[in-house]
N, C-alpha and C positions, 0 to 999 in steps of 0.2 A: 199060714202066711199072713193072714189079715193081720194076726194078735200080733204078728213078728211090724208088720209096717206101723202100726198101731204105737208099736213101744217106743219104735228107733223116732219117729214123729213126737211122740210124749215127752222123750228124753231132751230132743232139740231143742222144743217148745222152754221146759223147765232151767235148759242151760242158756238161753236167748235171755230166760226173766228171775235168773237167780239172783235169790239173795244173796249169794254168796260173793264175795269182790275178787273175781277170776285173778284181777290182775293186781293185786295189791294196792291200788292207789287210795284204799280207804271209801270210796264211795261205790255203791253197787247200780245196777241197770235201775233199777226203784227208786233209786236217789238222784237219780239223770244221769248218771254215766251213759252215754250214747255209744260208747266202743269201752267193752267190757274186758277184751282183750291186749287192751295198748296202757300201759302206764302213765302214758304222757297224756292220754286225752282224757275231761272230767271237766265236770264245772268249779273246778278247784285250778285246770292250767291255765298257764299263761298262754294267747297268742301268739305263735311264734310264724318266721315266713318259711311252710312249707309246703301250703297250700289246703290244708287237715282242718277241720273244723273243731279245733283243740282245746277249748272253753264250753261245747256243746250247748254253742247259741244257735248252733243253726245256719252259719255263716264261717265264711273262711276270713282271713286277717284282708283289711283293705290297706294293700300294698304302696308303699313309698319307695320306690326302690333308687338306693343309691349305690354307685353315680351313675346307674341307669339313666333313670330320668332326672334326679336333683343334683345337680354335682358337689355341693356338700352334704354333709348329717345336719349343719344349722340352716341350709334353706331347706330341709324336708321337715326338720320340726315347726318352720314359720308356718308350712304350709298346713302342714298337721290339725288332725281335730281328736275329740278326746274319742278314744277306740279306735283310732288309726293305728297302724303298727307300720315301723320307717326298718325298712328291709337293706340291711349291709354287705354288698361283696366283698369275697376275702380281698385282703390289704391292710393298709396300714393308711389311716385319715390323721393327716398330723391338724387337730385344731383341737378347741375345745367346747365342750356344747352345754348347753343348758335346756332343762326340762321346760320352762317358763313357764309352772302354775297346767301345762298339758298333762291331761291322764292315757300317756299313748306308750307304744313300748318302742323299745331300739334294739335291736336284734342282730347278731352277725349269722347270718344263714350257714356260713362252712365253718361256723363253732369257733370258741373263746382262743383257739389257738393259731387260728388264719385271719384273723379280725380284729384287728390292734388301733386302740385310741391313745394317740402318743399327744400327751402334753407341749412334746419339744423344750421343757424348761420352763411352760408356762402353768399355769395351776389356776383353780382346781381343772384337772379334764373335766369332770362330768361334775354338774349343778343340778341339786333340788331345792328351792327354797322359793317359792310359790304355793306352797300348800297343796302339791300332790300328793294322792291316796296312795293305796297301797298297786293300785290299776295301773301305776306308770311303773315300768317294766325296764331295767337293765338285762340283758339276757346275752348269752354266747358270744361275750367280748372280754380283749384283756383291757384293761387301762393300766397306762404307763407312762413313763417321762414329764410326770407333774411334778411341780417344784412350788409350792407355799409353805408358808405357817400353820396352817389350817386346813388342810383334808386337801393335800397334793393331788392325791387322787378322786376322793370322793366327797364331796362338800352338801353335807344334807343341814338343811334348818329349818325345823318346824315343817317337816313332810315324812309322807309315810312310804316312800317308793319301796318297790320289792330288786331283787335282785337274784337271776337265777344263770347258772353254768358262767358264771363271772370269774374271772380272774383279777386279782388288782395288787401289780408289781412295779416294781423299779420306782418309785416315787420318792421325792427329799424333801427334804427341811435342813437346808445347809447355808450358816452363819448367822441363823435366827436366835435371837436370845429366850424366846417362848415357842415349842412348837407343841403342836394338839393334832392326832389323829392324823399322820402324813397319808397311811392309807385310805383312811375312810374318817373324817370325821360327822357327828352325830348331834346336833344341839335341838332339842326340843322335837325330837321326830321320832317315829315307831319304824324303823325299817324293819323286813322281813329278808335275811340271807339264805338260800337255799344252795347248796354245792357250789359255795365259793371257797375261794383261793385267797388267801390275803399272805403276800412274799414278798421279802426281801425290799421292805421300805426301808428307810432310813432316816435318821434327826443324829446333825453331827453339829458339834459346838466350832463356833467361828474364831476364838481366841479369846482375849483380854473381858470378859466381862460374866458375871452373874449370867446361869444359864438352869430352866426349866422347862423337863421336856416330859410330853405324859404322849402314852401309847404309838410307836412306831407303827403299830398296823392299825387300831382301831381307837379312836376316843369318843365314849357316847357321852354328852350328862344331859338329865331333867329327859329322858328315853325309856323308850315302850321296847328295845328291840330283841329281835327274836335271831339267832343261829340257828341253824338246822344242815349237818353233815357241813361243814366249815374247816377248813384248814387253814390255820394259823402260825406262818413257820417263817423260821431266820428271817426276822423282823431287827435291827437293830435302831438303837440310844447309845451314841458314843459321848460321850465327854471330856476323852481327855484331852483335848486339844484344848480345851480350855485350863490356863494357869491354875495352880493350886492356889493362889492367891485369891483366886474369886469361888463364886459357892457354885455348887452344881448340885438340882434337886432332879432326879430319875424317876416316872413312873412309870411302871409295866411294859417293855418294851414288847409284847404282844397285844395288847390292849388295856383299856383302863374303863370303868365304867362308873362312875361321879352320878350320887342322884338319880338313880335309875332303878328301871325294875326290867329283869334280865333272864331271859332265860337261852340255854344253850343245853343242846341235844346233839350227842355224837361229835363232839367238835375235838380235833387235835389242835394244841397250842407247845408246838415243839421248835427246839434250834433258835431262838429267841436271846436277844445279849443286851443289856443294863449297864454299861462299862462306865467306872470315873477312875481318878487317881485321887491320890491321897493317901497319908497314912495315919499313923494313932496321935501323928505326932502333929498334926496339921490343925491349926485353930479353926480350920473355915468350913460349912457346912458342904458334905462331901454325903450325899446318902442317894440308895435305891431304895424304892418302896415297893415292894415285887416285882421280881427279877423278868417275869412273863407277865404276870395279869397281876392289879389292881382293881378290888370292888371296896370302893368307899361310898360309906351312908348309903349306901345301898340295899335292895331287894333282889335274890336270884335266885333262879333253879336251875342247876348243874345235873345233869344226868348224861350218862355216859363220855365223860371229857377224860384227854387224855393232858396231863400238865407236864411234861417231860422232857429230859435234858436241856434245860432253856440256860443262862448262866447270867450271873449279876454279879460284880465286881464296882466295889467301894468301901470308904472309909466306914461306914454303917448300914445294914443292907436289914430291912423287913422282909421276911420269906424269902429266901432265893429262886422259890416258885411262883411263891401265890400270898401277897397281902389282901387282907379285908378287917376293914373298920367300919363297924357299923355304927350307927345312932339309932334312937327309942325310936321302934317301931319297924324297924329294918326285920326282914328274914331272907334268911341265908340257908340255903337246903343242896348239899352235894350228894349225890348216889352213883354206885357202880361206877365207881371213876379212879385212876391211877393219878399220882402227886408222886414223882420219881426222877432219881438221876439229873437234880439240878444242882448246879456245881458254883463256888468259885472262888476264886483266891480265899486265903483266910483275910476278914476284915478287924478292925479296931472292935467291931461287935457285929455280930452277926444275929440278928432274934428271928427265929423258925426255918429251920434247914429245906424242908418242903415249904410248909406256908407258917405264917404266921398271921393267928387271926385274935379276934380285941371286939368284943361283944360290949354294946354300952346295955343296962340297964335296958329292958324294956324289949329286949330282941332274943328274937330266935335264931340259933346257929346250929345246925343239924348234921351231921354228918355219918351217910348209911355205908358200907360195905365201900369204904374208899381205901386205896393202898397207899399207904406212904415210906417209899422206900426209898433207899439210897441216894438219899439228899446227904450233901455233906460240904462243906468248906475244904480245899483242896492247899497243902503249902504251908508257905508263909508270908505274911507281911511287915 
């Protein structure tokens, strides 16, 4: 009976201080994992408001709770200090807020689908450009109803905020003759995305005039950023509303990444449209440059991406999936990843049915166990 109390006590003990990471989140009891058993808790999470000491400081989140007690999200961030975390009930807050240089997080407590940051037509909703870390925290919210030039929805420059259970939809760039990043734009900042959503943005060309539009969902350049499990879907770039008479330049209506070094893990980039008009016969610059994603002069690691059924429609279209043009010194490394079922009109020229890629001198372009299928131009034009 002893040996027997002896064992069952030994066994606890050894599964209380394994090395092993019970719960998959990569760090084990030895490493500080303080709850061995919960995924979400580690000195790797985020603070979120649920009362858990989910970073394994020791402490639970010091609550801002709106409209508890702040009856906006911009008076709880004035009040805010850095490790503050601003606690949202489900609703819908029609304003738009800014981080101001705070390392604090914003969280919708009943999750990204009861807790909506509605622009109302103004933009960006949600600002970083104070030079916050990766410590300042978007978590379990949608953003929506932004309307800029520039990152409708998400407006990062020269910061490094994270983003985690985020959703970021319904956002425009309509009658702008340049739009960049409706959902998310990126200038000089490393964000980190974790299980977001990026849908159904949109950059539509306003009439009579010359029109340049890069990445409906994302546009980073001169970026550090990181995807991890991202969904990037029916994101659209229309242009035909713009005359044949003036030029219409398309980039990636999924995203575009300019000068950057990039990596993306598990991410879908599906349902995605590049649309102009034109024909063979048209003298005016009438082009998509990947139909979903754009990595130009760029560095990236691709592993497990899905690029698929996305469509791009113009008088000359680079990859109907996936353009990359690199410059010396660029690498470019895709693995275990599908390039498939991207379609569109037949154009004047069409160069690379899945992707089309253009290595300068000096650059690595790698590509391991990738499928490239059933890319094709569809018709006639």
């Amino acid at each position: 009976m002893k040996r027997l109390i002896w064992t069952v006590l030994l066994a606890a003990c050894t599964s209380a201080w394994s090395v092993d990471d019970l719960d998959g989140d990569g760090i084990t009891v030895l490493e500080g994992d303080c709850d061995d058993l919960a995924a979400d808790v580690s000195p790797a999470a985020v603070e979120v408001c649920d009362g858990v000491d989910n970073d394994c400081d020791s402490a639970t989140e010091t609550a801002l709770d709106v409209p508890g007690t702040y009856s906006t999200i911009t008076v709880a961030i004035t009040a805010a200090s850095d490790g503050d975390t601003v606690c949202l009930a489900a609703g819908t807050y029609y304003e738009t807020i800014d981080f101001a240089g705070k390392d604090i997080i914003v969280d919708g407590k009943a999750g990204a689908d009861k807790v909506l940051l509605d622009g109302g037509g103004g933009g960006p909703v949600v600002t970083f450009e104070d030079g916050e870390s990766r410590a300042a925290a978007l978590t379990n919210v949608t953003v929506t109803g932004g309307d800029a030039d520039k990152g409708a929805g998400v407006y990062i420059n020269a910061a490094d905020p994270t983003f985690m259970h985020v959703i970021i939809e319904g956002n425009s760039c309509t009658g702008y003759t340049t739009c960049q990043g409706t959902g998310m734009y990126v200038n000089g900042g490393d964000p980190l995305l974790v299980d977001v959503v990026v849908q159904d943005n949109e950059q539509v060309a306003g009439g009579s005039a010359d029109v340049t539009f890069y990445g409906a969902g994302i546009y980073a350049t001169s970026s550090g950023i990181e995807l991890v499990d991202v969904d990037i879907l029916d994101n659209l770039i229309d242009g035909r509303p713009n005359s044949t008479s003036y030029d219409a330049r398309l980039h990636g209506a999924g995203a575009v990444f300019y000068l950057s070094d990039v990596a993306l893990d598990h991410v879908d980039i599906i349902g995605n449209q590049a649309l102009s008009n034109g024909s063979s016969s048209s003298t005016n610059t009438r082009i998509v440059e990947g139909g979903a994603v754009e990595l130009e002069r760029s560095s990236a690691d691709l592993k497990w991406v899905r690029i698929v059924d996305n469509e791009a429609q113009s008088r000359v279209v680079y990859g109907l999936g996936l353009n990359v043009y690199t410059s010396s010194a660029d690498s470019v490394t895709i693995e275990n990843s599908i390039i498939g079922g991207n379609t569109g009109p037949a154009s004047y020229a069409i160069f690379g049915g899945g992707a089309y890629l253009y290595a300068s001198s000096g650059t690595t372009l790698q590509l391991t166990n990738v499928d490239l299928v059933g890319n094709a131009p569809v018709g006639t034009n």
